[in-house]
C-alpha positions in Angstrom: 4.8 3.4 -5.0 8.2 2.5 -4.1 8.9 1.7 -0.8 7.3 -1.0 0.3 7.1 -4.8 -1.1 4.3 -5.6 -2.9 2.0 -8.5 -0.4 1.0 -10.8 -3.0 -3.0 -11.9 -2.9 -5.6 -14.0 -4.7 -6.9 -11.1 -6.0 -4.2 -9.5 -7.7 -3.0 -12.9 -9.7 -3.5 -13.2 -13.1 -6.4 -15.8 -12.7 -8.4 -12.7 -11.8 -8.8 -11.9 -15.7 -11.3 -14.5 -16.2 -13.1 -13.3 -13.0 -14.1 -9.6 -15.5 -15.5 -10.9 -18.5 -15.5 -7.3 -19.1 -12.3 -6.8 -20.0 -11.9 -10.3 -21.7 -11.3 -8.8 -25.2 -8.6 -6.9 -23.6 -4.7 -7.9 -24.2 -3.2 -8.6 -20.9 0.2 -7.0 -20.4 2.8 -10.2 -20.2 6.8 -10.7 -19.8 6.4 -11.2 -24.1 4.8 -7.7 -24.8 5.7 -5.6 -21.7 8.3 -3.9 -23.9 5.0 -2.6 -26.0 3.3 -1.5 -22.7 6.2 0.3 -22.0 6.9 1.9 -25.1 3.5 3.0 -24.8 3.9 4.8 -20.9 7.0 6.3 -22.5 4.9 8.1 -25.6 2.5 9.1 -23.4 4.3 10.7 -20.5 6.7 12.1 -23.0 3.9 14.3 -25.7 3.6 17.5 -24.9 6.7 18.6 -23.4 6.1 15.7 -20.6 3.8 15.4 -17.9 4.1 17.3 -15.1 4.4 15.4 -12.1 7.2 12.8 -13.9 8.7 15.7 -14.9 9.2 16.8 -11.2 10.0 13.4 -10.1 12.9 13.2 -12.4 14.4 16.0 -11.7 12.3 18.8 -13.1 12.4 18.8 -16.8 11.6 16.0 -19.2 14.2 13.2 -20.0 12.8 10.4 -22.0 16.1 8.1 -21.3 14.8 8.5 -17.3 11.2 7.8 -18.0 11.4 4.6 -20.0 13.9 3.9 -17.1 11.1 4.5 -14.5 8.5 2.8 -16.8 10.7 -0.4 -17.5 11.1 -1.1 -13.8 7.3 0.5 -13.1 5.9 -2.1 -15.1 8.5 -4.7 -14.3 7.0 -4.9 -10.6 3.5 -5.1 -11.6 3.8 -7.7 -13.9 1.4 -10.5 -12.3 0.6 -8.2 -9.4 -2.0 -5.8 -11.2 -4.7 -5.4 -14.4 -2.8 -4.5 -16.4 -4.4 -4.2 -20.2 -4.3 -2.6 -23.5 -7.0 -1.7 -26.2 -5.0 -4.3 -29.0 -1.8 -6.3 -29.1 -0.5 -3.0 -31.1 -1.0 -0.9 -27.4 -2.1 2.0 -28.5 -3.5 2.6 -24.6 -3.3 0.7 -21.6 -4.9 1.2 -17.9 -3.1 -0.5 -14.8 -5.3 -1.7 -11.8 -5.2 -2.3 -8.2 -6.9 -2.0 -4.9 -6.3 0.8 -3.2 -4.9 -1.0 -0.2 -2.4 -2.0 -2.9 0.9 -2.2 -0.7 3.2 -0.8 -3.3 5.2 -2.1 -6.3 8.2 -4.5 -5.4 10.9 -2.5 -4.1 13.2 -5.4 -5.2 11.9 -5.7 -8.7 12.0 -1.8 -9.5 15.6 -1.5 -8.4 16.4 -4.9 -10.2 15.0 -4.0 -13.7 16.8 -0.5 -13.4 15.2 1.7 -11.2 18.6 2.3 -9.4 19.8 4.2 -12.0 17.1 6.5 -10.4 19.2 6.7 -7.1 19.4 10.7 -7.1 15.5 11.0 -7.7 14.4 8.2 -5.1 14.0 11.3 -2.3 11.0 13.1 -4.8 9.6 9.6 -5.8 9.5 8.3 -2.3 8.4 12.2 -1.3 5.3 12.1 -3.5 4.1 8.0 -2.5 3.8 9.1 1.1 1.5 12.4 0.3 -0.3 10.7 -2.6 -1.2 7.7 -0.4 -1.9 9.7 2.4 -4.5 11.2 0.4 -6.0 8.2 -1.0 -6.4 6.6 2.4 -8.6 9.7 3.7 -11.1 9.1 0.5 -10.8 5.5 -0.4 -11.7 2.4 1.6 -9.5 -0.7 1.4 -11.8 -2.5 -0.8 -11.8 0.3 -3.6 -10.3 0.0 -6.6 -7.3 2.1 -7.9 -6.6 3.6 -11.4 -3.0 3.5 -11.2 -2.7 4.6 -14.3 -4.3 5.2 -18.0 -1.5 6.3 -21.0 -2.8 6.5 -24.8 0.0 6.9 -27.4 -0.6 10.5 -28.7 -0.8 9.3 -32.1 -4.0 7.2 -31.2 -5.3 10.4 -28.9 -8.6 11.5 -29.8 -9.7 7.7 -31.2 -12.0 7.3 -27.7 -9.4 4.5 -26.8 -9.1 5.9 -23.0 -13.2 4.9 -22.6 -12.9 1.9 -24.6 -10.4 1.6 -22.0 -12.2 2.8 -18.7 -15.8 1.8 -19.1 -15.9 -2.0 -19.5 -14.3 -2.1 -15.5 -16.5 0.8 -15.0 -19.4 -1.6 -15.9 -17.3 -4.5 -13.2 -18.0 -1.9 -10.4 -21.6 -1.1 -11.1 -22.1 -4.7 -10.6 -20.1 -5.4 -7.9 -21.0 -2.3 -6.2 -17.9 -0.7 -5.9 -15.7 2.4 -5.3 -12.9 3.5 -7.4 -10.2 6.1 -7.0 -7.9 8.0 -9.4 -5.4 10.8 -8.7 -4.1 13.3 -11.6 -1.9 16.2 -12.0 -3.4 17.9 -15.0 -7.1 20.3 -14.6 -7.6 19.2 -18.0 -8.0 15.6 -17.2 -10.9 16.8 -14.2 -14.0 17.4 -17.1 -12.7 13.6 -18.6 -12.9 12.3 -15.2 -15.9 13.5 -14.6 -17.4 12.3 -17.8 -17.1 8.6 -16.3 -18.4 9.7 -12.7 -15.5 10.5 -10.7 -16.1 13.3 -8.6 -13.4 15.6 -7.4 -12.8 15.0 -3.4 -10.2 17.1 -2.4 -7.0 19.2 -4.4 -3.9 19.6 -2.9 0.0 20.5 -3.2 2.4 17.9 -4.0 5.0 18.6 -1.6 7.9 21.1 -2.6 6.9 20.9 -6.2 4.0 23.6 -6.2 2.3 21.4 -8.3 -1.6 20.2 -8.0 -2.4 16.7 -7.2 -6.8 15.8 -7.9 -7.6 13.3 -6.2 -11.0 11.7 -7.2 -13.5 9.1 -6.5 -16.5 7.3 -8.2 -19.3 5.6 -6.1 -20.9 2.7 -8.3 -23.7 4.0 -10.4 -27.4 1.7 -10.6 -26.9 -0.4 -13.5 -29.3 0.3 -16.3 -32.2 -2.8 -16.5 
């Protein structure tokens, strides 16, 4: 999400932490620790040789000075504008938030806090926003919710932080009865999905990058009495 300015609402300010007491014991990304959230992104996008689809976006193999550059303005723009939480003030893994009507992240913001050192890859990032939300807006009403995005540092990988992570705002739909949407770029990540209800909708091509982009959607399960 790059293109467009982000249309600020009530729902997206920060006051609507204390509307989730689910995710109350979560540590709230702010301008103090957003270095830690990002150092975080950067770990986790960088294990493993990289993930595929920032790979691609940055120009086709990984470079971890690019990434923390795309992170750093990535979370620069969403600061105040999204949920964004981590398991502990440490950040071993975070999850970012928003509807899926969500306009974009600031433009201004991204740029500002060194997206334009990203210049030569804005064509692939800009490429991929209109095919990803194209996709999104054929499965996902304006009212569902959007996993932008969920990173665990690979040293804290297999320590069930990602559904410590998930499942308390899967527990906010149930009761508010609603939809939530996810896109990834790894099969692997499908069974996980799954696991917590997703189901997949529909797989596609990212454009010119031959790469697969899952897009998938959970409908709010009856609570347990």
């Amino acid at each position: 999400p790059y293109t467009t300015l982000f249309r600020s609402t009530e729902l997206m300010k920060n006051s609507l932490y204390s509307d989730i007491p689910e995710i109350a014991h979560f540590t709230q990304m702010s301008a103090d620790n957003l270095s830690r959230f990002e150092d975080c992104s950067v770990n986790a996008y960088a294990a493993n040789g990289g993930y595929p689809l920032t790979n691609w976006m940055l120009g086709g193999t990984l470079s971890e000075k690019k990434l923390r550059t795309l992170w750093h303005g990535n979370l620069c723009a969403l600061l105040g504008n999204a949920l964004v939480t981590a398991d502990s003030p440490d950040v071993h893994g975070m999850t970012v938030w928003v509807k899926a009507d969500f306009a974009g992240i600031n433009a201004r913001k991204f740029l500002f806090n060194g997206g334009i050192k990203l210049l030569p890859n804005i064509p692939r990032l800009l490429g991929y926003e209109a095919y990803a939300n194209k996709l999104k807006a054929a499965h996902a009403a304006k009212d569902t919710w959007y996993l932008y995005d969920l990173a665990v540092s690979p040293e804290s990988q297999g320590q069930k932080i990602a559904s410590a992570l998930i499942r308390p705002m899967l527990s906010f739909f149930d009761r508010t009865d609603s939809d939530c949407y996810l896109e990834t770029h790894n099969q692997k990540n499908v069974p996980m999905y799954e696991h917590f209800g997703f189901c997949l909708v529909e797989t596609g091509l990212v454009p010119k990058s031959g790469l697969k982009h899952y897009a998938m959607l959970r409908k709010p399960q009856p609570q347990q009495k």
